[in-house]
ChimeraX commands (.cxc) that place a marker at each C-alpha (Angstrom):
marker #1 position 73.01,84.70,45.46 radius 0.5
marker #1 position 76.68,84.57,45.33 radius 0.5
marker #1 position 78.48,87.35,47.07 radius 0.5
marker #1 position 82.24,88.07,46.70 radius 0.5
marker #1 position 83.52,90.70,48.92 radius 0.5
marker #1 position 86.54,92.63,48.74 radius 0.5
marker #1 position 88.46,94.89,51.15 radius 0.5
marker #1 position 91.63,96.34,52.38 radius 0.5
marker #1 position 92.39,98.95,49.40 radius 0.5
marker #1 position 93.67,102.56,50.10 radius 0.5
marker #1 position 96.95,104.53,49.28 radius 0.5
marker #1 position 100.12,103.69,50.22 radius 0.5
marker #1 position 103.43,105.11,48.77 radius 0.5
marker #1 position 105.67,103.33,46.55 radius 0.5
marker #1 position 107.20,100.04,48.41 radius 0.5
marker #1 position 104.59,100.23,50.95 radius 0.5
marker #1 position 102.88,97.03,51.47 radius 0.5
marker #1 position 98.78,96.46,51.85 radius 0.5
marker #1 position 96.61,93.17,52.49 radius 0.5
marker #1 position 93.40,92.74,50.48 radius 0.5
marker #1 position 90.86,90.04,51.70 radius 0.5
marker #1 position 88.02,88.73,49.97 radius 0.5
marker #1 position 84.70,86.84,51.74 radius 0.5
marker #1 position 82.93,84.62,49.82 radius 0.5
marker #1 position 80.37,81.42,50.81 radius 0.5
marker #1 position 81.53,78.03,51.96 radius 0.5
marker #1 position 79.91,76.42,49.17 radius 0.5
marker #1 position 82.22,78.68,46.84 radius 0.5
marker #1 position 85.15,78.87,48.45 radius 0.5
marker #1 position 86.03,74.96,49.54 radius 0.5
marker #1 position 86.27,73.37,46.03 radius 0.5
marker #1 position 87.36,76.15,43.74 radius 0.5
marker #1 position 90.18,77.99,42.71 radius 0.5
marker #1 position 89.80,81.47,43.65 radius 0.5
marker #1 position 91.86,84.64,41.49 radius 0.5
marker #1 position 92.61,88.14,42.50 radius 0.5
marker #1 position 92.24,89.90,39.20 radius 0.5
marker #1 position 92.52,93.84,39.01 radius 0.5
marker #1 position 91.61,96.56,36.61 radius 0.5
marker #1 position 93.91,99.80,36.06 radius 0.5
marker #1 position 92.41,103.04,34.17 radius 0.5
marker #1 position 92.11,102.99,30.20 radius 0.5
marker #1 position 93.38,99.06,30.58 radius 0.5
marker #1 position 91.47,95.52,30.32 radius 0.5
marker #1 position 91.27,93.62,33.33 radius 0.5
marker #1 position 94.20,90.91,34.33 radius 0.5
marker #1 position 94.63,87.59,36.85 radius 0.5
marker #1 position 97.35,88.99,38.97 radius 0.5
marker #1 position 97.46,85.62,41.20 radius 0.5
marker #1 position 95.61,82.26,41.41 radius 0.5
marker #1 position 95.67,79.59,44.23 radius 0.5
marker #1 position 93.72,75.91,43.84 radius 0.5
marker #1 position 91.81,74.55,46.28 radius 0.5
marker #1 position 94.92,72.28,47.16 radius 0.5
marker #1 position 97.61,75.67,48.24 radius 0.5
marker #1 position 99.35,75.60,44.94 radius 0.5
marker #1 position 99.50,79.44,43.80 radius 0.5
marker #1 position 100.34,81.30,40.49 radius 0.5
marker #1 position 101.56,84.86,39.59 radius 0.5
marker #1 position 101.40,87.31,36.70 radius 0.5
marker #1 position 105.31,88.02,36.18 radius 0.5
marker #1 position 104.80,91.34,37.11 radius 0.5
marker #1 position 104.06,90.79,40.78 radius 0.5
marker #1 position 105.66,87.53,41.44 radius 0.5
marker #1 position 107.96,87.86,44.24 radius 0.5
marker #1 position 105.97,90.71,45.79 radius 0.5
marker #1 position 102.46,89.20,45.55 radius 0.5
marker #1 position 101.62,86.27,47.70 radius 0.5
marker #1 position 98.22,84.75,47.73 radius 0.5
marker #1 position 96.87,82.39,50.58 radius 0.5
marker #1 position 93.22,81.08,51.49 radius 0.5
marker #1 position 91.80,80.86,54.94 radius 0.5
marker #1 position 89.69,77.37,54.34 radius 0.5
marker #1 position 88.17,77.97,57.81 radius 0.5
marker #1 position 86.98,81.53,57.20 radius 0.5
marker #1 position 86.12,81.29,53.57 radius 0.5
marker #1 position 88.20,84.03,52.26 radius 0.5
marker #1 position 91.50,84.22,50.09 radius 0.5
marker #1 position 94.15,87.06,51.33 radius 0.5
marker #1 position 96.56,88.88,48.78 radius 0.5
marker #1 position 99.44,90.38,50.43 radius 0.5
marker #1 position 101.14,93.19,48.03 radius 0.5
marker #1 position 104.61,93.93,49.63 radius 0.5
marker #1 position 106.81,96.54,47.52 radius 0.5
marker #1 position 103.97,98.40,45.97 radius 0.5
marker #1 position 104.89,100.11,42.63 radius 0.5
marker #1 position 102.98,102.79,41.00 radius 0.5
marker #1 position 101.84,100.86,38.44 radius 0.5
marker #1 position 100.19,98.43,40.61 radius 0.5
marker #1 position 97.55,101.08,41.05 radius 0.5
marker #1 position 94.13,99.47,39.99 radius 0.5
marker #1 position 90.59,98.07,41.60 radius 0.5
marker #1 position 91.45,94.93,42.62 radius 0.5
marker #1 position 88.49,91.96,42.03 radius 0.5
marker #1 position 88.37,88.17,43.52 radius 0.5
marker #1 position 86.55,85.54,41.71 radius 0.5
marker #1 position 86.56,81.70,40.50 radius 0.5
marker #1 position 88.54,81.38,37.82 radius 0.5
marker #1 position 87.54,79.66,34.60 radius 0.5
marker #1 position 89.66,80.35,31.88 radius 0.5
marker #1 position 91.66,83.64,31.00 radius 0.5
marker #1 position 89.96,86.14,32.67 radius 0.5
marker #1 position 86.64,84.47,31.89 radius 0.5
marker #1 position 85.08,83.98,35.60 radius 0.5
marker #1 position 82.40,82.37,36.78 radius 0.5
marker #1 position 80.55,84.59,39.02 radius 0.5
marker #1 position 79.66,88.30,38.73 radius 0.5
marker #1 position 82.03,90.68,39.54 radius 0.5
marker #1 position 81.80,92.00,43.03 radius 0.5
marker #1 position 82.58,96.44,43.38 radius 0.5
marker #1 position 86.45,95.64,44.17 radius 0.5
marker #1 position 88.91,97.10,46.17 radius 0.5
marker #1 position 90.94,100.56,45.23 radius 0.5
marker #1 position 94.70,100.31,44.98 radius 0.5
marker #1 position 96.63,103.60,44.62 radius 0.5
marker #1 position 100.19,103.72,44.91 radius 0.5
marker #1 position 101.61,106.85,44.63 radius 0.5
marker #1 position 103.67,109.32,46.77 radius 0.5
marker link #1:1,2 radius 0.2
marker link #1:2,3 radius 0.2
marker link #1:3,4 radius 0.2
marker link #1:4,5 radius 0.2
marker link #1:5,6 radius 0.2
marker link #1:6,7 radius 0.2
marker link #1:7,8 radius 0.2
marker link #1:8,9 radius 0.2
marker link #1:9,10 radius 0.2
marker link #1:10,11 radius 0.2
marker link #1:11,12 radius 0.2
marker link #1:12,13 radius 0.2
marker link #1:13,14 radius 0.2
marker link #1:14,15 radius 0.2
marker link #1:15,16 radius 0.2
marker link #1:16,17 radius 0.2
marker link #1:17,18 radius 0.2
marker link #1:18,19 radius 0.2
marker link #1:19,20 radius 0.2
marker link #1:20,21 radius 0.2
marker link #1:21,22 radius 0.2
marker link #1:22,23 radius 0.2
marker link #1:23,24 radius 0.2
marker link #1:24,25 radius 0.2
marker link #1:25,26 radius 0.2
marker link #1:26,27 radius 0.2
marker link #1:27,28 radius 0.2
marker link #1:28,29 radius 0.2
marker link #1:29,30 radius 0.2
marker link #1:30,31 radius 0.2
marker link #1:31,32 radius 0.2
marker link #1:32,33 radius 0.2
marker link #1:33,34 radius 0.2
marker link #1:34,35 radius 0.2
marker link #1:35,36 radius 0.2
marker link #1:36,37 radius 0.2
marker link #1:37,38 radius 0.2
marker link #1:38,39 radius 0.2
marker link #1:39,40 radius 0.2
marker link #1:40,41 radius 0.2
marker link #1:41,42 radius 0.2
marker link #1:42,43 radius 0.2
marker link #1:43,44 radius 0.2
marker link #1:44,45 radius 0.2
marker link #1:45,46 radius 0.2
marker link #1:46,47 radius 0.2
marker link #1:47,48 radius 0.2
marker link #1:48,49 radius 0.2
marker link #1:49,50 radius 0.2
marker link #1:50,51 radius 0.2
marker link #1:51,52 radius 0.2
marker link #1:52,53 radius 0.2
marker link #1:53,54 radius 0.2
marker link #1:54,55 radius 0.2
marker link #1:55,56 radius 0.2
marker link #1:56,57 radius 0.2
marker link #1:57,58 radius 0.2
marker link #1:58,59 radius 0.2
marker link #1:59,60 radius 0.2
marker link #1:60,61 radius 0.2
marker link #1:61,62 radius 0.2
marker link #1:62,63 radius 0.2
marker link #1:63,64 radius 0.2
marker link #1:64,65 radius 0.2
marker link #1:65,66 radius 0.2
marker link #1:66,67 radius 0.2
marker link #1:67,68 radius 0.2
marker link #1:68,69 radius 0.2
marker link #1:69,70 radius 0.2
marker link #1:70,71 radius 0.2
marker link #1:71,72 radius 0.2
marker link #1:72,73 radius 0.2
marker link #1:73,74 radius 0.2
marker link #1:74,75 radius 0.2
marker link #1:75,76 radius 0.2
marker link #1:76,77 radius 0.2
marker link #1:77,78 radius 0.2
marker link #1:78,79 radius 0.2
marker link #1:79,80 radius 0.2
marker link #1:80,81 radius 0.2
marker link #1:81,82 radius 0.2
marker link #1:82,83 radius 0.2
marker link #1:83,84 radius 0.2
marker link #1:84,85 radius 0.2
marker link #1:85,86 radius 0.2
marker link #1:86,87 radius 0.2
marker link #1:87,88 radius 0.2
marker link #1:88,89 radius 0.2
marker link #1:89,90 radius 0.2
marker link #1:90,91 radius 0.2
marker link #1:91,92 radius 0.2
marker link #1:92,93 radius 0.2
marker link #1:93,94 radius 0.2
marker link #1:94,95 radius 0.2
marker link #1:95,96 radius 0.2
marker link #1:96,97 radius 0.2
marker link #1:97,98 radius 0.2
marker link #1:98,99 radius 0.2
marker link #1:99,100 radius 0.2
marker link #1:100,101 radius 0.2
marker link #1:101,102 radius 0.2
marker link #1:102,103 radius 0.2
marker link #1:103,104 radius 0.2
marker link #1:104,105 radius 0.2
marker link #1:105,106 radius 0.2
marker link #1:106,107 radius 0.2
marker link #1:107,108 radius 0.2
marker link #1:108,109 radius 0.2
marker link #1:109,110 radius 0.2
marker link #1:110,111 radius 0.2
marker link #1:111,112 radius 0.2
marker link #1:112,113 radius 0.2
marker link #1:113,114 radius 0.2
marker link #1:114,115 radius 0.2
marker link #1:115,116 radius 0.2
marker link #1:116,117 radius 0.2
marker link #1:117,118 radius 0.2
view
């Protein structure tokens, strides 16, 4: 059964920074895209950033320049750093395989909390 994990939430105050990782299998990881999608309160669920199996990354406009997504090929897991935290980035934050949208193509694993707030 296919597994995503996700970790490194918590609270931080406004233009802190926090790393979130997510752990998935081998026979995921190495020849898909992966997303880090996230969900605030009362709001439908958005693809924040994107990276291809190749490196080549993608942001939302509202956290490009402050987002950066990389992948760890040897460890199976895709990293999102979140530098300059804003309170509005405050959401559960999801990884997944990407297939169109915010279509996916895996269940959704329990996330990671983000609160930003002072």
């Amino acid at each position: 059964q296919v597994q995503l994990v996700e970790s490194g939430g918590g609270l931080v105050q406004p233009g802190g920074s926090l790393r979130l990782s997510c752990a998935t299998s081998g026979s995921i990881f190495s020849r898909n895209a992966m997303g880090w999608y996230r969900q605030a309160p009362g709001k439908q669920r958005e693809l924040v950033a994107h990276i291809t199996p190749g490196g080549t990354t993608n942001y939302a406009d509202s956290v490009k320049g402050r987002f950066t997504i990389s992948r760890d090929n040897a460890k199976n897991t895709v990293v999102l750093q979140m530098n300059s935290l804003k309170p509005e980035d405050t959401a559960v934050y999801y990884c997944n395989v990407p297939v169109s949208g915010t279509l996916v193509r895996y269940p959704w694993g329990q996330g990671t909390q983000v609160t930003v707030s002072s």
